[in-house]
KEKELUM-983102 format. One record per residue (C-alpha): residue number from 1; residue in three letters; x, y, z. Coordinates in steps of 0.05 Angstrom, whole numbers, plus 5000, padded with zeros to 4 digits. Each point is the difference from the previous one (the first is absolute). Layout:
BEGIN
R    i   aa  east  north    up
R  NUM  ALA     X      Y     Z
...
***
This chain:
BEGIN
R    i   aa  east  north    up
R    1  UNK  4774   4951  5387
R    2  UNK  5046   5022  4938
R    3  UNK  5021   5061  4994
R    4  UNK  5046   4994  4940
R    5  UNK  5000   4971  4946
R    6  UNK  5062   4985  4948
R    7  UNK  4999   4983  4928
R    8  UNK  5067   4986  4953
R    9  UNK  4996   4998  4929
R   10  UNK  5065   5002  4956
R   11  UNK  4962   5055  4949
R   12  UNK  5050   4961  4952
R   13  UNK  4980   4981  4924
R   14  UNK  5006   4931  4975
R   15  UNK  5029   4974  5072
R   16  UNK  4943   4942  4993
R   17  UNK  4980   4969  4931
R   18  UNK  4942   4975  5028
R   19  UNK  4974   5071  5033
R   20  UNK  4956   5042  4977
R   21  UNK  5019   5063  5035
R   22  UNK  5076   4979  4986
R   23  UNK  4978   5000  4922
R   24  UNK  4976   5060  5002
R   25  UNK  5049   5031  5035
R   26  UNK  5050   4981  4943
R   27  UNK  4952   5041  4959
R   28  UNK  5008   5063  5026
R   29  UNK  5041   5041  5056
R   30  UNK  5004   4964  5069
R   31  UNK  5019   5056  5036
R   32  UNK  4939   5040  4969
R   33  UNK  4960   4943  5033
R   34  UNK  5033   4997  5077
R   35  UNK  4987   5079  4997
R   36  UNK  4931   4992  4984
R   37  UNK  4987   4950  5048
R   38  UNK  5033   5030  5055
R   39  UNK  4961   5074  4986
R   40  UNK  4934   4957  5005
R   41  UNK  5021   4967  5058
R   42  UNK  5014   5063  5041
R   43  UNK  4911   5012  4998
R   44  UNK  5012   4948  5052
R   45  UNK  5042   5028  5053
R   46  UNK  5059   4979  5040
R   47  UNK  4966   4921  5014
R   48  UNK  5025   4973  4931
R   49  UNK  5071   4996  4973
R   50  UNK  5024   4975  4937
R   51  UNK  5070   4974  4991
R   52  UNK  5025   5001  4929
R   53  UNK  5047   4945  4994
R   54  UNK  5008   4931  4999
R   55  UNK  4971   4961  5060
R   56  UNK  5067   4961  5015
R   57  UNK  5031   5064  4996
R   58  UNK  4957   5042  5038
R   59  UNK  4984   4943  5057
R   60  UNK  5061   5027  5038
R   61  UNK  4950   5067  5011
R   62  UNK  4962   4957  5047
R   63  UNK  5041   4952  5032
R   64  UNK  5004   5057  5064
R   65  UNK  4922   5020  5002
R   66  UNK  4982   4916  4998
R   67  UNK  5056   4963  5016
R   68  UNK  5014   4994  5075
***
């Protein structure tokens, strides 16, 4: 059964050319964005986490809950 579930997103403008969200991004304030997100995000409790960052970068956050 899973009981959490992780997303990462870089909330970073113009990171990927080809990106629509990444385009869009470069458009307007990122950090505007990650708030918003995050404030939505919070209607659905404690089982979802969202790591802002980028997923190379933020893998090390899981190498201790998967990795054994």
């Amino acid at each position: 059964m899973i009981t959490e579930h992780h997303g990462i997103d870089p909330f970073m403008g113009g990171y990927d050319a080809g990106d629509v969200m990444s385009n869009r991004l470069a458009e307007s304030n990122s950090s505007s964005w990650a708030s918003a997100v995050l404030r939505l995000l919070g209607d659905f409790g404690c089982r979802f986490q969202l790591h802002v960052g980028n997923s190379v970068d933020m893998s090390t956050d899981f190498s201790s809950i998967y990795l054994t």
